[in-house]
Chimera marker file (.cmm) of the C-alpha trace (Angstrom):
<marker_set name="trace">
<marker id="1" x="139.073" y="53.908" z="-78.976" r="1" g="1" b="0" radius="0.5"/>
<marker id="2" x="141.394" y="50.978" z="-78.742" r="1" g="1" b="0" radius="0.5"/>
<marker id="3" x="140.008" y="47.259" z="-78.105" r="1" g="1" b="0" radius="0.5"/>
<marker id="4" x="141.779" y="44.422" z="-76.313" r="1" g="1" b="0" radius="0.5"/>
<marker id="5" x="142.106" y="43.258" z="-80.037" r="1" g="1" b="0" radius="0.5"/>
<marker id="6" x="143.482" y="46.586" z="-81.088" r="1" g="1" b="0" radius="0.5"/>
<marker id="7" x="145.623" y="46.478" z="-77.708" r="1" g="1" b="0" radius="0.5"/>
<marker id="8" x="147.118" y="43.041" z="-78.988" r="1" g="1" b="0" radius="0.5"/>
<marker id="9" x="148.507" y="44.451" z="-82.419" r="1" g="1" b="0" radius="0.5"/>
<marker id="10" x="149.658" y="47.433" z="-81.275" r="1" g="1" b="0" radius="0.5"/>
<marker id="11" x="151.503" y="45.205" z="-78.808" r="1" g="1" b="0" radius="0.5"/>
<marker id="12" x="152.727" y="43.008" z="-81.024" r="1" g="1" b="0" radius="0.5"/>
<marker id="13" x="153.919" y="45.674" z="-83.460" r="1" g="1" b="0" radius="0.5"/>
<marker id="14" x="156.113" y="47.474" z="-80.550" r="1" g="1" b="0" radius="0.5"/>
<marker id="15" x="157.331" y="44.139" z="-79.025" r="1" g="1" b="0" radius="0.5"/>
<marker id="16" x="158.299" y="42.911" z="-82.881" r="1" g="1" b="0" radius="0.5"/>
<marker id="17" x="159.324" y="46.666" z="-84.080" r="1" g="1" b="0" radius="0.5"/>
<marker id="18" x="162.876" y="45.885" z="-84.691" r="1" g="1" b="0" radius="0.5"/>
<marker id="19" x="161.440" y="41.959" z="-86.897" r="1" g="1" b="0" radius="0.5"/>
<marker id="20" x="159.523" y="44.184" z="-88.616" r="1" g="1" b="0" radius="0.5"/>
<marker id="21" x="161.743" y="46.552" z="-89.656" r="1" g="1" b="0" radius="0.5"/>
<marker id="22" x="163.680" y="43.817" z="-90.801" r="1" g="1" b="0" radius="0.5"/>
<marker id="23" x="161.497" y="42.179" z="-93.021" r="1" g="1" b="0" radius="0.5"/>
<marker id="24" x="160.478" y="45.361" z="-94.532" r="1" g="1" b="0" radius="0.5"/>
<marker id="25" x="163.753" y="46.281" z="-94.727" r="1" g="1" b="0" radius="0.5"/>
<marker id="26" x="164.814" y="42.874" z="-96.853" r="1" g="1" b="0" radius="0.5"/>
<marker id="27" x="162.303" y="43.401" z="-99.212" r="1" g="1" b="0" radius="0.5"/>
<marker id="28" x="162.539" y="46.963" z="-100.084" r="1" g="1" b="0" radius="0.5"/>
<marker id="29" x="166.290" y="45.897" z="-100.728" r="1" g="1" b="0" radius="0.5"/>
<marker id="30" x="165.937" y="44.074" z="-103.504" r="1" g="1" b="0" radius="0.5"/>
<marker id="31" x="162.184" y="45.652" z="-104.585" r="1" g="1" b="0" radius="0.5"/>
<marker id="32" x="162.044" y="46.807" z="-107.988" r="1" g="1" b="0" radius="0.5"/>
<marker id="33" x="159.338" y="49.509" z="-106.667" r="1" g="1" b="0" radius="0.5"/>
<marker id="34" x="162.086" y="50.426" z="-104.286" r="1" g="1" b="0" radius="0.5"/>
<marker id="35" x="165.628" y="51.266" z="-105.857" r="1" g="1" b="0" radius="0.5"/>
<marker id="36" x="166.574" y="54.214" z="-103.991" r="1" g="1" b="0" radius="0.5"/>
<marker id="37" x="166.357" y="51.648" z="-101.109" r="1" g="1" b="0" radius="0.5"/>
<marker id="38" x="168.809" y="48.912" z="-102.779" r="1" g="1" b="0" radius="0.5"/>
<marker id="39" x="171.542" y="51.738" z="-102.613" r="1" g="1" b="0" radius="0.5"/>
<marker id="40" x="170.600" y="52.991" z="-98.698" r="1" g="1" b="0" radius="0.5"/>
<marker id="41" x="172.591" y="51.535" z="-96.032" r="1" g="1" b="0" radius="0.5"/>
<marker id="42" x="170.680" y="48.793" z="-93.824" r="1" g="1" b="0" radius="0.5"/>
<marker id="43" x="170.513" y="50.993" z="-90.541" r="1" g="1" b="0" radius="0.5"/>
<marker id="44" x="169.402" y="54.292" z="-92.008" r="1" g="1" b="0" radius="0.5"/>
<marker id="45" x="166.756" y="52.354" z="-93.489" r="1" g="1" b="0" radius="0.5"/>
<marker id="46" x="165.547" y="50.165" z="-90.829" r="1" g="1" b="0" radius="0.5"/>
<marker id="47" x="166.178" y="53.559" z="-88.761" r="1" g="1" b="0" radius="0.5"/>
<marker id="48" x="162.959" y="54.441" z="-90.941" r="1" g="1" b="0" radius="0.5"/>
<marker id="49" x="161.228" y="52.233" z="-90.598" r="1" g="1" b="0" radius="0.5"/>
<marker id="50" x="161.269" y="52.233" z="-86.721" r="1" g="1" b="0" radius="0.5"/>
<marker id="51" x="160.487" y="55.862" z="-86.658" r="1" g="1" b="0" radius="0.5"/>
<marker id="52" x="157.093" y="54.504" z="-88.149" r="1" g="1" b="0" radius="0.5"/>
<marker id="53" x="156.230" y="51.344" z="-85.992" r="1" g="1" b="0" radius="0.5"/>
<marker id="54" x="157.765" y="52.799" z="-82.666" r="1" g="1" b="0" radius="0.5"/>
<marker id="55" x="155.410" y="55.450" z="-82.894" r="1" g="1" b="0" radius="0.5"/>
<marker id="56" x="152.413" y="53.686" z="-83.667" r="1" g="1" b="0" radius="0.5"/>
<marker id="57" x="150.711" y="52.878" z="-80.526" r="1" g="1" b="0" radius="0.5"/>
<marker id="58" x="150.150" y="56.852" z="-80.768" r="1" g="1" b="0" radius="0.5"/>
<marker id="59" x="147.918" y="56.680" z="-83.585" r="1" g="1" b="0" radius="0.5"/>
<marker id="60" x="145.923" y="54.312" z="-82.001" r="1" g="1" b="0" radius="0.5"/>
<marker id="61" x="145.593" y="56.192" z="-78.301" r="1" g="1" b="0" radius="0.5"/>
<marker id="62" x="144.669" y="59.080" z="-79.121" r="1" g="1" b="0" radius="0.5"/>
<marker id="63" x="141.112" y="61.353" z="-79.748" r="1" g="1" b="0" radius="0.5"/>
<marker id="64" x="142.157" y="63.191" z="-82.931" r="1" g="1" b="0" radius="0.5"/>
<marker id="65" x="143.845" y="60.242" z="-85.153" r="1" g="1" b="0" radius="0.5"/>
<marker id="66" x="144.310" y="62.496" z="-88.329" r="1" g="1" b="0" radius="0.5"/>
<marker id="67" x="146.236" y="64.922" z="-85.877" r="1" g="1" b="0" radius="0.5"/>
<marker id="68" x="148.813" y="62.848" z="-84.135" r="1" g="1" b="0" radius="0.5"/>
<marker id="69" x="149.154" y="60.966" z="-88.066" r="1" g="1" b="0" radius="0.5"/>
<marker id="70" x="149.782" y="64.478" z="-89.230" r="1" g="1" b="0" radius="0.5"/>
<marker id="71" x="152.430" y="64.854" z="-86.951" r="1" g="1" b="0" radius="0.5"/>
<marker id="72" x="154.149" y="61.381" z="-87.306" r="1" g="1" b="0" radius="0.5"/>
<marker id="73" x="153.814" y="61.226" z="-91.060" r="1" g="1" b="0" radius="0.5"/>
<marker id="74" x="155.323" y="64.967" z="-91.867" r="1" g="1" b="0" radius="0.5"/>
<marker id="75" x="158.007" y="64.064" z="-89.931" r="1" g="1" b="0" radius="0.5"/>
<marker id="76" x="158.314" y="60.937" z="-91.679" r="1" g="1" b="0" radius="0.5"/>
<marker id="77" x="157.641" y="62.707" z="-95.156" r="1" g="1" b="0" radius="0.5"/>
<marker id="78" x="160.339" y="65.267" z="-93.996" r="1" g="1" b="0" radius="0.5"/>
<marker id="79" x="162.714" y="62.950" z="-93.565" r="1" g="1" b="0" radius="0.5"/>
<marker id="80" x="162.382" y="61.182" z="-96.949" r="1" g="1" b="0" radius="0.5"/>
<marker id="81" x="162.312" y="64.043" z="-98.896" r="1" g="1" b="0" radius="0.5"/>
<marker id="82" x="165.658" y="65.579" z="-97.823" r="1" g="1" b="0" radius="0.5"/>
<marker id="83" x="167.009" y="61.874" z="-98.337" r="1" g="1" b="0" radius="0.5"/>
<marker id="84" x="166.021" y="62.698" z="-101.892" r="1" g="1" b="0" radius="0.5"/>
<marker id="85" x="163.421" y="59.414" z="-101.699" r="1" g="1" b="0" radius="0.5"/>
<marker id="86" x="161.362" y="59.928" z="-104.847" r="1" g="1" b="0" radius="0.5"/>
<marker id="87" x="157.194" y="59.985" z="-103.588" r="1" g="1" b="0" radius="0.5"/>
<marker id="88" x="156.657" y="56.919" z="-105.305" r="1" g="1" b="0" radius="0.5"/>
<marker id="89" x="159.016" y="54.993" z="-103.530" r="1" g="1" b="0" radius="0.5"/>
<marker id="90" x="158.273" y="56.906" z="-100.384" r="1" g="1" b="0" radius="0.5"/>
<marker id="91" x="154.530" y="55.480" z="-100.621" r="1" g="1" b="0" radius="0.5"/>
<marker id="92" x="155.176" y="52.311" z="-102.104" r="1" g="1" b="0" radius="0.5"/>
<marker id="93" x="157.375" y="51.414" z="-98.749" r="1" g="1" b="0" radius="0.5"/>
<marker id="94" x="154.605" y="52.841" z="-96.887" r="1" g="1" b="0" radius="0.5"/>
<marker id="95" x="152.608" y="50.042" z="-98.233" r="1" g="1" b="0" radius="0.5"/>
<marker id="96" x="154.949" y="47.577" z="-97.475" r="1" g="1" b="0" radius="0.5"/>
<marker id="97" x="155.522" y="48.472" z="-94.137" r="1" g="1" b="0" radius="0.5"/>
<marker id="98" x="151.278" y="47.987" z="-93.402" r="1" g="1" b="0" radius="0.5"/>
<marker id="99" x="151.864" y="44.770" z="-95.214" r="1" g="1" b="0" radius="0.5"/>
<marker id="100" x="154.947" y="43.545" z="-93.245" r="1" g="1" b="0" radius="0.5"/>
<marker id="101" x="152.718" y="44.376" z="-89.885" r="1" g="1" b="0" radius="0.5"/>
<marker id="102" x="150.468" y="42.403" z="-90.734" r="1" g="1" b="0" radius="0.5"/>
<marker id="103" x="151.883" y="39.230" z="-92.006" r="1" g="1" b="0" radius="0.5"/>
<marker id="104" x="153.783" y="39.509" z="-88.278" r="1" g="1" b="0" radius="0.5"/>
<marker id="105" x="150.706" y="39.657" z="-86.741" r="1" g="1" b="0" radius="0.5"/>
<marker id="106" x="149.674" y="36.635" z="-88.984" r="1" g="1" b="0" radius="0.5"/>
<marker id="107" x="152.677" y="34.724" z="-88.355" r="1" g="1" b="0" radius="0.5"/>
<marker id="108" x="152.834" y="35.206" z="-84.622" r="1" g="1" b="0" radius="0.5"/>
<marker id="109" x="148.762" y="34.122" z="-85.016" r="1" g="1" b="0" radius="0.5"/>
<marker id="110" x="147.638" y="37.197" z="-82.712" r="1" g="1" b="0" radius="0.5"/>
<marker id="111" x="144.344" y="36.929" z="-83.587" r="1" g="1" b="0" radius="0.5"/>
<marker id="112" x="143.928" y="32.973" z="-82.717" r="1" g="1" b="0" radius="0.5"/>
<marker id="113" x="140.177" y="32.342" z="-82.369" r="1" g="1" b="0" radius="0.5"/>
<marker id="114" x="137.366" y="33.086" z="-84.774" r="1" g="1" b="0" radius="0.5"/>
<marker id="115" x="135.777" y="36.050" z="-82.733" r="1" g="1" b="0" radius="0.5"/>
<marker id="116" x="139.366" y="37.306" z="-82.085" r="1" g="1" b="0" radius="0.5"/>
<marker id="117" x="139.954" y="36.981" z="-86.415" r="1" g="1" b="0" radius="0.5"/>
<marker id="118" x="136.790" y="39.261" z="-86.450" r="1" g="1" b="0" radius="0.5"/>
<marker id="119" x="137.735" y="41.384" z="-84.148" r="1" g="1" b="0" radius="0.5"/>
<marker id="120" x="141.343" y="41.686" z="-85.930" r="1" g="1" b="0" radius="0.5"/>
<marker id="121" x="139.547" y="42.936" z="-89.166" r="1" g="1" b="0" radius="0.5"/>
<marker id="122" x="138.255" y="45.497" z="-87.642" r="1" g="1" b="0" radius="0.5"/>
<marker id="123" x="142.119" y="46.867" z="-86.293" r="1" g="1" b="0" radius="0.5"/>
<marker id="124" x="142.810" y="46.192" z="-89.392" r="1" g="1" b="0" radius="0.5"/>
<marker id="125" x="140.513" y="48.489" z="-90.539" r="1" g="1" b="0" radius="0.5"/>
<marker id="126" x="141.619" y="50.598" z="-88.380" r="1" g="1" b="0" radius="0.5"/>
<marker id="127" x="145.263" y="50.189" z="-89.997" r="1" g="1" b="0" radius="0.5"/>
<marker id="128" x="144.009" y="50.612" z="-93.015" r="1" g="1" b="0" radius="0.5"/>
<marker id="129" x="143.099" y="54.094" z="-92.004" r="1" g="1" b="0" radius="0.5"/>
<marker id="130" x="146.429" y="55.188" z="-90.429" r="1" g="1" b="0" radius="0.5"/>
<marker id="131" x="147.750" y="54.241" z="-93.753" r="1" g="1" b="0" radius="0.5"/>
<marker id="132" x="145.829" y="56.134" z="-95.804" r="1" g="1" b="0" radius="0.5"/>
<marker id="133" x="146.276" y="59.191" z="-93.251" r="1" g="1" b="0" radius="0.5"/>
<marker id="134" x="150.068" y="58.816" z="-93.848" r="1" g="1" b="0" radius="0.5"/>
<marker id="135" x="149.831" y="58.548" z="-97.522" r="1" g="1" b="0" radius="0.5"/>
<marker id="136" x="147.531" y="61.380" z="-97.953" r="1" g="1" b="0" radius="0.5"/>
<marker id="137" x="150.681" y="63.225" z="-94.925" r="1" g="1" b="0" radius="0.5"/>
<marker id="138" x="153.504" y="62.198" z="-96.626" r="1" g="1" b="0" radius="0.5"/>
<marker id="139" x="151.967" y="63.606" z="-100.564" r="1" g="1" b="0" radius="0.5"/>
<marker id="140" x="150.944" y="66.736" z="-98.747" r="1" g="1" b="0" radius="0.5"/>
<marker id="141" x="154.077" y="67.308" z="-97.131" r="1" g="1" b="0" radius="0.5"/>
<marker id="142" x="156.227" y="66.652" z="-100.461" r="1" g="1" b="0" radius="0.5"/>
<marker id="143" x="154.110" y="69.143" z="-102.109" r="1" g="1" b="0" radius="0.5"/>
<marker id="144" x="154.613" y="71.778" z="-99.806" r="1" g="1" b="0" radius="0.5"/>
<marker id="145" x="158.330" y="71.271" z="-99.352" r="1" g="1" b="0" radius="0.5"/>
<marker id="146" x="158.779" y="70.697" z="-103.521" r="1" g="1" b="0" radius="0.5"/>
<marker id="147" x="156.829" y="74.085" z="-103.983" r="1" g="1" b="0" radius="0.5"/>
<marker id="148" x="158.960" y="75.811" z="-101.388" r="1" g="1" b="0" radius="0.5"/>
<marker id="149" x="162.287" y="74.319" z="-103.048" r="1" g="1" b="0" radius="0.5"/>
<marker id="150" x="160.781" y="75.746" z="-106.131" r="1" g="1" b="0" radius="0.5"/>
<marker id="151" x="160.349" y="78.909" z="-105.453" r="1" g="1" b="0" radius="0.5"/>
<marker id="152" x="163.267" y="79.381" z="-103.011" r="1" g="1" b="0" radius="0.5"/>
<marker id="153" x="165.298" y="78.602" z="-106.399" r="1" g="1" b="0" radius="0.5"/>
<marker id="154" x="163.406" y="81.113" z="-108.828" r="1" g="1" b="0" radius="0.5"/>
<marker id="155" x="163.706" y="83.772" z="-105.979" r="1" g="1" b="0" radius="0.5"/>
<marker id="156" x="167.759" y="83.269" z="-105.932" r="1" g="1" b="0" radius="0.5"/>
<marker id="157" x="167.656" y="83.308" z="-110.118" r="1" g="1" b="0" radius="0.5"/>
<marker id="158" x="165.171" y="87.055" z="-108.947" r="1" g="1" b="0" radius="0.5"/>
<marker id="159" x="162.695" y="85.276" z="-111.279" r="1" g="1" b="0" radius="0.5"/>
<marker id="160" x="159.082" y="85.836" z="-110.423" r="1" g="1" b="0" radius="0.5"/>
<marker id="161" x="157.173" y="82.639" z="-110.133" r="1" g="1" b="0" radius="0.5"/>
<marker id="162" x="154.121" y="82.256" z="-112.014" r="1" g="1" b="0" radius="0.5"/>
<marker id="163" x="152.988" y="78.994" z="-110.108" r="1" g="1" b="0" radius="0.5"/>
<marker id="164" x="152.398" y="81.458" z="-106.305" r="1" g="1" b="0" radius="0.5"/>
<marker id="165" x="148.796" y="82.294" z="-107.321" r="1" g="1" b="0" radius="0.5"/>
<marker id="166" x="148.698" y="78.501" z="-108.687" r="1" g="1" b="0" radius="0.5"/>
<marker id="167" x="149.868" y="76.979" z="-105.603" r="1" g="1" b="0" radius="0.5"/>
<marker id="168" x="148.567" y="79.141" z="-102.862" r="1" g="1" b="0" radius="0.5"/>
<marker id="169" x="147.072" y="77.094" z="-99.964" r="1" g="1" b="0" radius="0.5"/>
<marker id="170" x="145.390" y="79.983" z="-98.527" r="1" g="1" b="0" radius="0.5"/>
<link id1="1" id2="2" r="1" g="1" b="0" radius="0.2"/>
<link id1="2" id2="3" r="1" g="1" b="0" radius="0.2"/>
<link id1="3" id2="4" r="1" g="1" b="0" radius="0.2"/>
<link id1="4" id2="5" r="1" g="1" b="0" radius="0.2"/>
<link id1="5" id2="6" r="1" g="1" b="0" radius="0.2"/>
<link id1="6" id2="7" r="1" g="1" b="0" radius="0.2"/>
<link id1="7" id2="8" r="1" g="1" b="0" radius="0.2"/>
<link id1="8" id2="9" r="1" g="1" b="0" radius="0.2"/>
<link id1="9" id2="10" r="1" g="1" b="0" radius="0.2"/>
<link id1="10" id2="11" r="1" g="1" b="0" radius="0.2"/>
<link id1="11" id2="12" r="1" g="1" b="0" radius="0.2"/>
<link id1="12" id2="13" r="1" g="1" b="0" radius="0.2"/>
<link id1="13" id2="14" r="1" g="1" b="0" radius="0.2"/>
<link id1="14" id2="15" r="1" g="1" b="0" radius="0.2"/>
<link id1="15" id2="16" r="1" g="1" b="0" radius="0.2"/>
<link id1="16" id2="17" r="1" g="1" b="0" radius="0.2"/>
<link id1="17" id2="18" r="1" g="1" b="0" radius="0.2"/>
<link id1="18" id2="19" r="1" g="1" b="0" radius="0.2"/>
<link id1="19" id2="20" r="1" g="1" b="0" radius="0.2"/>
<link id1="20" id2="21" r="1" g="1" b="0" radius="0.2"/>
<link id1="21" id2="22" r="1" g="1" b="0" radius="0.2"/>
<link id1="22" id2="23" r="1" g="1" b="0" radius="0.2"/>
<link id1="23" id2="24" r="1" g="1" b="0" radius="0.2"/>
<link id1="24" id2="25" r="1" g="1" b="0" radius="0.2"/>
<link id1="25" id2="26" r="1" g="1" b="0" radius="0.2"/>
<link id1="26" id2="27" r="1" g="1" b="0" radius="0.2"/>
<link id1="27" id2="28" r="1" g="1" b="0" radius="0.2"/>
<link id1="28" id2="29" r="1" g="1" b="0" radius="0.2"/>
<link id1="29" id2="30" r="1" g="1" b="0" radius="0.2"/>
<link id1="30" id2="31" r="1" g="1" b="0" radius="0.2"/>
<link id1="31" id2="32" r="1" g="1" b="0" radius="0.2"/>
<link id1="32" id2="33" r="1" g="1" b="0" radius="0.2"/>
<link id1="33" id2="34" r="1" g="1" b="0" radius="0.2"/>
<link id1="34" id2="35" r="1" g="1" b="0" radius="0.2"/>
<link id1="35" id2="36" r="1" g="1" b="0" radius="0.2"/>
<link id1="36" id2="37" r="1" g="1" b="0" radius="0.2"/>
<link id1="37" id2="38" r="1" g="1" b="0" radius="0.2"/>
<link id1="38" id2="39" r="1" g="1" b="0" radius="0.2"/>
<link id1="39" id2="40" r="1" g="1" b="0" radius="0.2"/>
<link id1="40" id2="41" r="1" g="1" b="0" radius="0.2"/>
<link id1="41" id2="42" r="1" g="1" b="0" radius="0.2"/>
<link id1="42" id2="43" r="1" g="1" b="0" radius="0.2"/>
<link id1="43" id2="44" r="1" g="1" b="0" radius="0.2"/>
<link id1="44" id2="45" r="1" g="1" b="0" radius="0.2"/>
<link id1="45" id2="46" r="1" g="1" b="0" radius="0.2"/>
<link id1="46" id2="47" r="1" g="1" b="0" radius="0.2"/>
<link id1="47" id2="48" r="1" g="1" b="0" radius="0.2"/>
<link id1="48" id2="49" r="1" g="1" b="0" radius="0.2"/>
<link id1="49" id2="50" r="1" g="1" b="0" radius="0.2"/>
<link id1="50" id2="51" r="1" g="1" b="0" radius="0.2"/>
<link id1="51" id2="52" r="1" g="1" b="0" radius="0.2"/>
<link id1="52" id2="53" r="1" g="1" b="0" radius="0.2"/>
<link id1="53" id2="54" r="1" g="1" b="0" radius="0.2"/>
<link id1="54" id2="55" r="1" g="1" b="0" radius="0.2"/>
<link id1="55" id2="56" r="1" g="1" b="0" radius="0.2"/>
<link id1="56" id2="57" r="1" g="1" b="0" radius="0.2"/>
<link id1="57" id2="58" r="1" g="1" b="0" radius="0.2"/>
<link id1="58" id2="59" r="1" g="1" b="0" radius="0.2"/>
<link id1="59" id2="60" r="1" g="1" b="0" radius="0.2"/>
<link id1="60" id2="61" r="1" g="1" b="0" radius="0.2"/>
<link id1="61" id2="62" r="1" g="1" b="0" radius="0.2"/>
<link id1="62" id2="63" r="1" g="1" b="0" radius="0.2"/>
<link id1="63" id2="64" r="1" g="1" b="0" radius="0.2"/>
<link id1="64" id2="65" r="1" g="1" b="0" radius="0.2"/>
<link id1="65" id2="66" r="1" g="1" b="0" radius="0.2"/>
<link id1="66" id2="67" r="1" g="1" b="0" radius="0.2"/>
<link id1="67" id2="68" r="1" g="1" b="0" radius="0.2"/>
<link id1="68" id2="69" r="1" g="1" b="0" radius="0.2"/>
<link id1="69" id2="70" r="1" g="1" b="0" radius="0.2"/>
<link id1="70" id2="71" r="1" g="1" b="0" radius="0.2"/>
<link id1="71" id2="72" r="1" g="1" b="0" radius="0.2"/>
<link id1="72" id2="73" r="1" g="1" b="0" radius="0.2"/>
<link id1="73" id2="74" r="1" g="1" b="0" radius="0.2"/>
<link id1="74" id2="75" r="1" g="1" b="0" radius="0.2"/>
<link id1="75" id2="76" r="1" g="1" b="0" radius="0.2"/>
<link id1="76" id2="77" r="1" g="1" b="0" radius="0.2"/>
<link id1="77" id2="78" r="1" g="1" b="0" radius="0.2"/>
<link id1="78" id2="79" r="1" g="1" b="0" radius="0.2"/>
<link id1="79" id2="80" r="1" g="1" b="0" radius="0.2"/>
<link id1="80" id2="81" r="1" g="1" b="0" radius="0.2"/>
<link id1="81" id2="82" r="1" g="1" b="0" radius="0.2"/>
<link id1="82" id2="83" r="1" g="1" b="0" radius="0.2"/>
<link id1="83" id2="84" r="1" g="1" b="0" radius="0.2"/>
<link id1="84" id2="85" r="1" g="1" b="0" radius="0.2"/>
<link id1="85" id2="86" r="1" g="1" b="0" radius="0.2"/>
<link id1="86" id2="87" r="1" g="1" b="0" radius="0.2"/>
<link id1="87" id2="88" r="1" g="1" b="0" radius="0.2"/>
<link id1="88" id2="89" r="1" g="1" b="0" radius="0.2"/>
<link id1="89" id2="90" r="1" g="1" b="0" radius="0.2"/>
<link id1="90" id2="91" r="1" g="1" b="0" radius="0.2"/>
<link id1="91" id2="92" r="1" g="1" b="0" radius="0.2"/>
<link id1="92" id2="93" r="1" g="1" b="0" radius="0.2"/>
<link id1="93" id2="94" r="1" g="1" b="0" radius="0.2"/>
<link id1="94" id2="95" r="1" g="1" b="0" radius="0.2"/>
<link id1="95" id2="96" r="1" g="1" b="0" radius="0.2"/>
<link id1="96" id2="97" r="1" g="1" b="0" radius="0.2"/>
<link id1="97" id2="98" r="1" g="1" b="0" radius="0.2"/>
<link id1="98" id2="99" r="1" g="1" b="0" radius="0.2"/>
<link id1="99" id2="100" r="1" g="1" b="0" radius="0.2"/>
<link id1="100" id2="101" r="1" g="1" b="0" radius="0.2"/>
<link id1="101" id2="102" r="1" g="1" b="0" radius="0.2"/>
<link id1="102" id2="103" r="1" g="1" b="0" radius="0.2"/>
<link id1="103" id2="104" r="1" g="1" b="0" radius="0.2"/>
<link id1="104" id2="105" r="1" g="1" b="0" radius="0.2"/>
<link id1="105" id2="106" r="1" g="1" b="0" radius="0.2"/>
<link id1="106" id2="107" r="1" g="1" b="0" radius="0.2"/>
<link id1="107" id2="108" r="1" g="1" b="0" radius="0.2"/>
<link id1="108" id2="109" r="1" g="1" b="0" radius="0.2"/>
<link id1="109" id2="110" r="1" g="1" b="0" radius="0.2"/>
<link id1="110" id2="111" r="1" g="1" b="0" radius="0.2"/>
<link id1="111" id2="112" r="1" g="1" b="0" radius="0.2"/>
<link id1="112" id2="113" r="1" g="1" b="0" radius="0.2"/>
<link id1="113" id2="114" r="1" g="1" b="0" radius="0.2"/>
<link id1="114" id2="115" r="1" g="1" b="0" radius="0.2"/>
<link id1="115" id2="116" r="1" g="1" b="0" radius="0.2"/>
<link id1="116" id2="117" r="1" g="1" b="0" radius="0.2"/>
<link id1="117" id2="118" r="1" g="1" b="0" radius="0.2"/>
<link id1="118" id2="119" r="1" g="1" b="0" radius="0.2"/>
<link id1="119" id2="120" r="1" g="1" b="0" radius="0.2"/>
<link id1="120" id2="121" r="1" g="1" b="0" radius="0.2"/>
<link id1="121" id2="122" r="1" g="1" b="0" radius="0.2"/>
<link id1="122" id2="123" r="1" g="1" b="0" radius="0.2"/>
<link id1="123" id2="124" r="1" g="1" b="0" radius="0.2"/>
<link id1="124" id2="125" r="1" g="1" b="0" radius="0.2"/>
<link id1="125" id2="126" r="1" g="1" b="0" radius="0.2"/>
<link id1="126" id2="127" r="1" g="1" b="0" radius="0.2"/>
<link id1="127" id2="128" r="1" g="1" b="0" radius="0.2"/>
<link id1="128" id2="129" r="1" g="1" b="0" radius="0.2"/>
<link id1="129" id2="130" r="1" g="1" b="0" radius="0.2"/>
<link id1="130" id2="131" r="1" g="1" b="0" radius="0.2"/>
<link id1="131" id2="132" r="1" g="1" b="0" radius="0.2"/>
<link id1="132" id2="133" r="1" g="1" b="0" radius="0.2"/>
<link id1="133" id2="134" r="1" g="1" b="0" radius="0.2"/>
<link id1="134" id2="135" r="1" g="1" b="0" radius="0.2"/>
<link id1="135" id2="136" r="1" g="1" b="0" radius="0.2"/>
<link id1="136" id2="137" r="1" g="1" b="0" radius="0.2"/>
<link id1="137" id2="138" r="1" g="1" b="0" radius="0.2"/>
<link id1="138" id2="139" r="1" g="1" b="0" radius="0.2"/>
<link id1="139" id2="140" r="1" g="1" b="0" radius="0.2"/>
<link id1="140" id2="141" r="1" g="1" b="0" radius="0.2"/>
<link id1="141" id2="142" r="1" g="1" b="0" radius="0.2"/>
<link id1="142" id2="143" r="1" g="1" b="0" radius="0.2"/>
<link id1="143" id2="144" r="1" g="1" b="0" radius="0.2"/>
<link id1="144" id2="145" r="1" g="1" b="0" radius="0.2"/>
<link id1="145" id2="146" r="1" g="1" b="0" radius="0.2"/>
<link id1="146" id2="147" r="1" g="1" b="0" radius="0.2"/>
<link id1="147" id2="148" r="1" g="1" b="0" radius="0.2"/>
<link id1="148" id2="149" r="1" g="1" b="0" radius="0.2"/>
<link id1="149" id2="150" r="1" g="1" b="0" radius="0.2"/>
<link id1="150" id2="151" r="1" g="1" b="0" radius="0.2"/>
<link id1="151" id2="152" r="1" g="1" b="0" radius="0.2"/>
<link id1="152" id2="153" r="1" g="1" b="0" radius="0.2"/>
<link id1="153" id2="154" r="1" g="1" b="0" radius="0.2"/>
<link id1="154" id2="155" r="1" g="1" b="0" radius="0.2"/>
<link id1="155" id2="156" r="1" g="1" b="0" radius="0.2"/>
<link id1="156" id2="157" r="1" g="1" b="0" radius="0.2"/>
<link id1="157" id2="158" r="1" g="1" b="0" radius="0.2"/>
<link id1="158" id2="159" r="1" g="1" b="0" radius="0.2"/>
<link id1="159" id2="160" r="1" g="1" b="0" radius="0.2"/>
<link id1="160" id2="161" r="1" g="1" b="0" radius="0.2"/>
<link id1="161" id2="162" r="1" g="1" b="0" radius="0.2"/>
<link id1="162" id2="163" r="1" g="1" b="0" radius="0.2"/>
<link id1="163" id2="164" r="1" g="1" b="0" radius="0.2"/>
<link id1="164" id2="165" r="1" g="1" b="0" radius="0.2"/>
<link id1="165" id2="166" r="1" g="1" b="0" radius="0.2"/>
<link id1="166" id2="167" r="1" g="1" b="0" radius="0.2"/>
<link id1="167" id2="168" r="1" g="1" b="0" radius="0.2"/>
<link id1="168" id2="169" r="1" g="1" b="0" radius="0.2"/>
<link id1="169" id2="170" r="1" g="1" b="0" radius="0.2"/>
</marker_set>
């Protein structure tokens, strides 16, 4: 269910995308959370970045949240993976990118009036819980594709893995 409040972040996000995507970008430069990103050149990573806030209006429209997230964020987890983006870096800009949202939103004072700053908390809260949708994604996904690396490997060296039973999803 998105609010007029809702409606004015997600709005500001997609009109301020490429900002963003800057900011975030400039500080996962020089990060010391972040090296992999010091190393990256500036438009594959803002390139990232966008992939996250261009899409985000879709987390926010739609009936099964967790769904369209799972969608977004395994792409997005796809994509850092075969970039060989350790997951701790991979999360860590994930935080920074909810945090460089927001201070836009702060900075461009969206939420300008007391009801509207109450109103903001709760699409933050909302935020909050994309976030922690694409976290829980993006782990998920890494798990899946490092287990599958694993035993693609062991099944060229004809070893039998003794992590299948282990790691078996089913």
């Amino acid at each position: 269910m998105t609010t007029a409040y809702t409606t004015k972040l997600i709005e500001t996000v997609e009109y301020k995308a490429q900002e963003i995507a800057e900011q975030w970008y400039k500080n996962v430069k020089i990060n010391p959370k972040t090296p992999v990103f010091h190393a990256m050149p500036r438009a594959e990573a803002i390139e990232l970045a966008l992939l996250f806030y261009s899409n985000y209006r879709k987390l926010f429209a739609t009936d099964k949240p967790f769904e369209e997230a799972h969608v977004l964020f395994t792409k997005y987890a796809r994509d850092f993976y075969n970039r060989r983006i350790p997951l701790p870096q991979a999360i860590y800009s994930l935080i920074l990118m909810r945090r460089h949202m927001w201070l836009i939103a702060e900075y461009e004072a969206v939420f300008e009036t007391a009801v509207e700053q109450r109103h903001a908390l709760e699409s933050q809260s909302r935020m909050i819980l994309m976030f922690d949708y694409a976290k829980y994604v993006v782990i998920l996904t890494y798990d899946e594709l490092t287990r599958k690396e694993v035993e693609d490997k062991l099944k060229s060296l004809k070893i039998k893995s003794p992590f299948s039973k282990l790691w078996s999803t089913g």
